[in-house]
N, C-alpha and C positions, 0 to 999 in steps of 0.2 A: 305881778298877780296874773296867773296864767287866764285866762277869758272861757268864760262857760262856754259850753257846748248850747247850739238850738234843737230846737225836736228833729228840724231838718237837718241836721249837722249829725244829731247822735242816732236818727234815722237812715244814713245812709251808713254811716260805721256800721253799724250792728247788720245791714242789710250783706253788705260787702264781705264782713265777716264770717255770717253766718253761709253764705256763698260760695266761700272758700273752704268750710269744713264738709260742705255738703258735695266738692269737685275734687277735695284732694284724691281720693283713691283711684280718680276715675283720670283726672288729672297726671298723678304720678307716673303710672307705668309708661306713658308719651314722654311728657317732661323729663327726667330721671333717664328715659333711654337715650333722648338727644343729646341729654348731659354727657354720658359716658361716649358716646359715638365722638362729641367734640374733643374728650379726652384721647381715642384713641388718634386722631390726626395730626400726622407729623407735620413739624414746623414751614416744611415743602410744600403742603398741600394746606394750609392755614388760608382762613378766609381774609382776604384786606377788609381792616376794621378802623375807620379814620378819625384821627385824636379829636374829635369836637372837644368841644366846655362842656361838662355835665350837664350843664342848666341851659345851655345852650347850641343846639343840634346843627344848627346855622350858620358857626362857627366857619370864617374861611382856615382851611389847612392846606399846607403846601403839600400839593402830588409828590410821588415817591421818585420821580425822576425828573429830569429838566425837561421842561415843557416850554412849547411856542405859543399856545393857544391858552390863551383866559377866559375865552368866554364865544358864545357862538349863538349867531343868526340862522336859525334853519326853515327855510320857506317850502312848503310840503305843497304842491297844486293837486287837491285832492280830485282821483280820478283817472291819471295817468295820463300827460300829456303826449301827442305822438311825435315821437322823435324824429320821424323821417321829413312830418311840415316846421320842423323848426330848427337842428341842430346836425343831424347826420345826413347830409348831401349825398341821393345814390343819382346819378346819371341814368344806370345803367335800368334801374326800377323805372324812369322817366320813357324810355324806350320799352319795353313791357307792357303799360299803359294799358288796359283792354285786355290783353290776353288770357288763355285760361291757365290759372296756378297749378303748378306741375305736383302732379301726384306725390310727389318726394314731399313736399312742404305741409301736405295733410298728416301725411303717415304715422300713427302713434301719437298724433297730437292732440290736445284737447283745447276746446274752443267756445266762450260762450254765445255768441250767434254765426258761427259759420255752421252751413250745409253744402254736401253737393259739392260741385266745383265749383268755390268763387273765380272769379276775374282780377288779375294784378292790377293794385293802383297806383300809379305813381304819385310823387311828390306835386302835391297843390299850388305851391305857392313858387317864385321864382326864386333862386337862391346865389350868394356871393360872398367872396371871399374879405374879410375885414385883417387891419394890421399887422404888424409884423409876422405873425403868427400864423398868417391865412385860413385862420378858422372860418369854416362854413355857418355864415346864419341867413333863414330864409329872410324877406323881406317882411313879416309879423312882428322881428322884433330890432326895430330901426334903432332904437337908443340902447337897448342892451350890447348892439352891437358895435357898438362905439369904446367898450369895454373889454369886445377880442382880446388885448393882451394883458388885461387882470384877472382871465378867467381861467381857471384847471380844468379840462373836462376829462370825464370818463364815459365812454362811447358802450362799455361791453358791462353793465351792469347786468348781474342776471338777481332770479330770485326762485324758488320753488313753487311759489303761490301762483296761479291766474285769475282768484278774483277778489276783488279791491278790499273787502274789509281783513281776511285773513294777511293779503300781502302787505296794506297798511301796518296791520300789526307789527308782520314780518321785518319791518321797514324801521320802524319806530321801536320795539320792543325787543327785537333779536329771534321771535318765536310767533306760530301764525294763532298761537292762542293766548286767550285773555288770560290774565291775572299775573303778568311777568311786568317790571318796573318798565319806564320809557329812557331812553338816551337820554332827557333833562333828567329825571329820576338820579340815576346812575350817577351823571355829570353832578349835580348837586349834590348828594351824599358823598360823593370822593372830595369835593371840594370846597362844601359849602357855600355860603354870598358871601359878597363886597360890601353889599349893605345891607347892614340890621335892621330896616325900615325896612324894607322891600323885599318878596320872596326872591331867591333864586332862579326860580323857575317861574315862567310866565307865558301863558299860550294867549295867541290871539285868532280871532276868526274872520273870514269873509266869508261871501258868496252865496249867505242866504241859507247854509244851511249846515251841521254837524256832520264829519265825517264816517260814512258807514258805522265805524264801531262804536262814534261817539268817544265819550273820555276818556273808555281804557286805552287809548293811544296819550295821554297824556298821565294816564296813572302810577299809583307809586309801587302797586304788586304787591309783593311779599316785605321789603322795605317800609321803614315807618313814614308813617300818612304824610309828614311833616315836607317829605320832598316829592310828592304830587305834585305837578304842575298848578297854576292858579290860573284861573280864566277869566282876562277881564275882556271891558270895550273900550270903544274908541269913541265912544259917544257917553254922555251923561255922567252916570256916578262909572270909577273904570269898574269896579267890582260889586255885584249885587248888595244890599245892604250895607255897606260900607257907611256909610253918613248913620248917624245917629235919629233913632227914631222924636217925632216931632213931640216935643214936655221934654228929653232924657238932653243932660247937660252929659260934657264931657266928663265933669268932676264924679257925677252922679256912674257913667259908665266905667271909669275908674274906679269907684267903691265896689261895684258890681265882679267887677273879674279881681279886686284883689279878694274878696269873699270867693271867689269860683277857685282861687290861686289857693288860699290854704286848706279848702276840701280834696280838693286833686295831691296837692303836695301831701294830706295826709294819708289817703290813698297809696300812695306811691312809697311811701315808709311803712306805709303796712303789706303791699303785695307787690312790690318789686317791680311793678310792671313797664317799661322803658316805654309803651304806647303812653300812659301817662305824662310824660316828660315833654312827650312829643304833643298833645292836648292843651301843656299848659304854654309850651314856644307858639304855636298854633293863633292861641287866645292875645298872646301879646304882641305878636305882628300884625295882627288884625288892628289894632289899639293903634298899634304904630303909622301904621297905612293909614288912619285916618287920617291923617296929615299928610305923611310924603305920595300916597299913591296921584291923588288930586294933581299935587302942585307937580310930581316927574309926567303925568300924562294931559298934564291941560297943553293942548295944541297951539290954542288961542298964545300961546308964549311965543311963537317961532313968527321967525319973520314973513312978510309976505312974500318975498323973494325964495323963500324956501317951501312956503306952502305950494308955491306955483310948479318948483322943479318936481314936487313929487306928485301934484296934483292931488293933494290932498283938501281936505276939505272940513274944517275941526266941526261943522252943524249934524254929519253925519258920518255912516260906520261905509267904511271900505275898506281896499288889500291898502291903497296907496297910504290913508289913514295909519295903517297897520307897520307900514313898512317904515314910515318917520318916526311911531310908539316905538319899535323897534334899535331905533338909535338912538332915540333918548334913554330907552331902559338901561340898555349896555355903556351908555355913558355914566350911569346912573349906579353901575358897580352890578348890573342881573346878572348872572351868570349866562342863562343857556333862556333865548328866546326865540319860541314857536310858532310861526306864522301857518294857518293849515287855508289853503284855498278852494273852495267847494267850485266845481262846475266842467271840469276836464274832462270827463267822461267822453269820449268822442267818437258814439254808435251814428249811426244813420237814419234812428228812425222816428228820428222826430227835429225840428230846423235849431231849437237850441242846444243840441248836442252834435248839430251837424259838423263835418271840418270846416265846410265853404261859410259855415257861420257863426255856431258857438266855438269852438276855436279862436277866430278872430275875433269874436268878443272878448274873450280872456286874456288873448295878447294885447290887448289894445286896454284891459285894465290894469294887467301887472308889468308891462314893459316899461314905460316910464317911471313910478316909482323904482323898480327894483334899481334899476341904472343911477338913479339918484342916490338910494341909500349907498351903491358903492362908491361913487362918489364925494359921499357926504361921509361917508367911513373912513375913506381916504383923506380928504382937506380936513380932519379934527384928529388924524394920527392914529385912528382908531385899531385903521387895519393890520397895524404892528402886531395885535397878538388879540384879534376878532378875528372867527373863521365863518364866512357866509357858505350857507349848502343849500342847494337847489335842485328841487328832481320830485318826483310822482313815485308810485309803486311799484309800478312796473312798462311795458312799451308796448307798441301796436305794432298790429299784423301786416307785411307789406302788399297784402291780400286785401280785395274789397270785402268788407263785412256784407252778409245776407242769411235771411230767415228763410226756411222752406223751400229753401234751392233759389228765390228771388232776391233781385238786387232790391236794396230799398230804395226811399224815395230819396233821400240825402246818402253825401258820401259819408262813411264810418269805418271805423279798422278796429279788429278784436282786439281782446287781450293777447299781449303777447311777454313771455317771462324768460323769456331766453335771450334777449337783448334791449337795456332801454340805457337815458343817456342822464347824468348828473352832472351837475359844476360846483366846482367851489370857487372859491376866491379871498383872500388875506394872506393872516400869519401861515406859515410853515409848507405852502402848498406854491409848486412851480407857476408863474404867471405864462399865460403864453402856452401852455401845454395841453398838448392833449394825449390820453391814455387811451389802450385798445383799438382795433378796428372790427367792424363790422364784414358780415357777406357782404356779396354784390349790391344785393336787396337790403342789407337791416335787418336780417329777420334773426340772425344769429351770429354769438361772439364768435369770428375767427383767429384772432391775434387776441393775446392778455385776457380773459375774462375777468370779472373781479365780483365774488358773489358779495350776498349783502352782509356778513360775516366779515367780509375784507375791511368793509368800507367800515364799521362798528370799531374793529379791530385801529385799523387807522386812525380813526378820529380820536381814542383812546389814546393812544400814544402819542398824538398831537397834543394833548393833552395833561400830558406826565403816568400814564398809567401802561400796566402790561399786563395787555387783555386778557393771557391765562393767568393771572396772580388777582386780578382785577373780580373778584368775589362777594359773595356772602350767603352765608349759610342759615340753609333753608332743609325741611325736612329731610334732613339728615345729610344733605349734598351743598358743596359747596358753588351756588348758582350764577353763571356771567350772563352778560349781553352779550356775549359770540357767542353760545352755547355749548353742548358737547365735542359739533366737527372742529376742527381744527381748522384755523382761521390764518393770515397772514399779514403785515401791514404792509399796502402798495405803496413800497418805497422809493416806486419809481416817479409818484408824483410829488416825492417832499424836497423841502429844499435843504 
């Protein structure tokens, strides 16, 4: 016996309906021309369109080609860490020290607090050679550096952008503007989750506070909503509203969305519309997490010998918190999990953005966790086909930063986009290596550069994908994550 219609059932039909006679004209001539534009594109230039379940968008599907990497840790220190107090050792900038920056290093450049002639700074902190490898780390980050030869670095990362929330994007998105998918985005859509309970994609925060652009660094774009990142905590319920409001049983929220599930589902057989689909996968992960989100992010489960290594702390929200979520997730079948760390910024003019001190605050919250998760990646077999990525926006000036032709009261280094430094470490990338060199100073790629198109490019193919096939079609263009230039994968760092 087929089930009557409610007022609200046959209120929103007739609403939807009548919607769709009153947008078809206006509708068509878009729709109808993107139809035919898809028709004319040869099979060479076809967008990759990845075989989900109908009903299910979520669906893991195997990449088009053999792939190392299943799944990736990516730790962003929002702000741009300076490479020169941590990672790129110049001597030669240590001797400089004081001097005035030679006209050649201003020239056509742009800056957002240099004036006038600054004064060169050298490197802060004392710096030495760790493992086989004789990677340079300053002394800020003592337990990281115990990991010299599990780490990949790239020394000549450039980017286009000089200031953080456009290079953010840059960084994360492939484009320094908003409404283009993120690397999980992308990552998730090619490949779907491990697990049906749990989204794919999962960003975490510290530091007190949202990155410049906020969420569209973790947004899904033009791509359907469904693989947006999800943003939980490290504290309490992991995702807002998650728990059931207080009188509502489980059973009772079950009745509730399987009534939301055949208004959508009717919907969706009357106007075709794929965001639909993606609304009602949406509704029922959510259902799902009521359960597994809790029990994969309760801390209180981990020993106390392992709370201790990462320093974490399950009564309250930190990176180190973030960084043990972070192995549980991907143990847990996440695909692609985001760590974003606010507080890097590191001008002069004011003592917690200073280097002599916010700096060393930062290293001194994210150095021991990070060291641990690689560690703890390693003894559970993880790093077999987990890729960790570590790295900021962009890099600092080997120049002292100053306003109005004065030096400030703390030390600080500008923006700088023509040289900063990232690592990875797992599946597919050389242990022990490092790519590019730098000038004397830091200040620019001399040897390898590797824009941030490379590294998109790379991680894609680490991945099973090829970046220029690696698509989807969007106002009438078939849109990647490298974009229009032409990209390359730095094959010098795979194994």
């Amino acid at each position: 016996m087929k089930r009557r219609e409610t007022i609200d059932q046959q209120y929103l039909r007739q609403t939807l309906e009548e919607r769709t006679r009153r947008h078809f004209l206006r509708d068509s001539a878009t729709g109808l021309g993107a139809l035919w534009m898809a028709t004319q594109s040869s099979n060479t230039n076809a967008a990759f369109l990845p075989n989900h379940q109908p009903d299910n968008p979520l669906s893991p599907v195997a990449p088009p080609l053999p792939a190392k990497v299943k799944r990736v840790i990516y730790l962003h220190m929002v702000g741009a860490p300076s490479q020169l107090e941590l990672f790129d050792y110049k001597p030669d900038l240590k001797e400089l020290d004081g001097q005035d920056c030679p006209q050649s290093f201003l020239e056509g450049k742009r800056f957002a607090f240099i004036n006038g002639t600054p004064k060169m700074l050298g490197p802060q902190f004392p710096f030495k050679q760790y493992g086989e490898s004789g990677a340079w780390f300053s002394d800020r980050m003592p337990h990281l550096a115990q990991h010299a030869d599990d780490l990949c670095f790239i020394k000549t990362m450039q980017t286009d952008q000089f200031n953080h929330g456009p290079a953010q994007l840059m960084v994360h998105t492939g484009t320094a503007q908003m409404g283009s998918p993120s690397i999980g985005s992308w990552v998730t859509w090619g490949l779907g989750s491990e697990n049906a309970d749990l989204p794919g994609f999962i960003v975490l925060l510290s530091g007190g506070r949202l990155p410049r652009v906020g969420k569209a660094l973790w947004g899904s774009g033009f791509l359907p909503s469904v693989y947006q990142g999800v943003q939980c905590r490290s504290q309490g319920d992991p995702v807002l509203n998650v728990s059931n409001p207080s009188g509502v049983s489980r059973a009772d929220r079950r009745r509730v969305l399987d009534t939301l599930d055949e208004l959508n589902r009717h919907a969706h057989e009357t106007f075709g519309d794929p965001e639909t689909l993606t609304r009602i996968a949406q509704y029922e992960m959510a259902f799902r997490m009521q359960t597994a989100a809790p029990e994969v992010m309760d801390l209180n489960k981990e020993s106390a010998e392992t709370l201790e290594a990462y320093g974490a702390d399950p009564n309250k929200e930190s990176f180190a918190n973030n960084c043990l979520l972070a192995r549980r997730l991907v143990e847990n079948g996440v695909r692609f999990v985001q760590l974003y760390d606010w507080g890097w910024d590191t001008h002069g003019s004011n003592k917690s953005e200073a280097l002599e001190f916010g700096l060393v605050d930062k290293c001194t919250q994210t150095d021991k966790p990070i060291a641990a998760l690689l560690a703890d990646l390693k003894a559970r077999g993880l790093m077999e086909d987990t890729l960790v990525i570590w790295g900021g926006e962009f890099g600092r000036t080997p120049m002292r930063e100053n306003r109005g032709g004065k030096e400030m009261a703390f030390m600080g280094r500008d923006h700088s986009p023509d040289a900063f430094t990232i690592w990875m470490a797992g599946a597919g990338v050389k242990a022990g290596y490092t790519h590019g060199i730098t000038d004397d100073v830091g200040y620019t790629a001399a040897v390898d550069p590797v824009q941030v198109r490379d590294m998109h490019a790379t991680l894609l193919h680490l991945m099973g994908f090829d970046a220029p096939k690696f698509s989807y079609p969007f106002k009438g263009l078939n849109q990647k994550l490298t974009g229009v230039k032409e990209s390359r994968v730095v094959k010098e760092i795979l194994t």
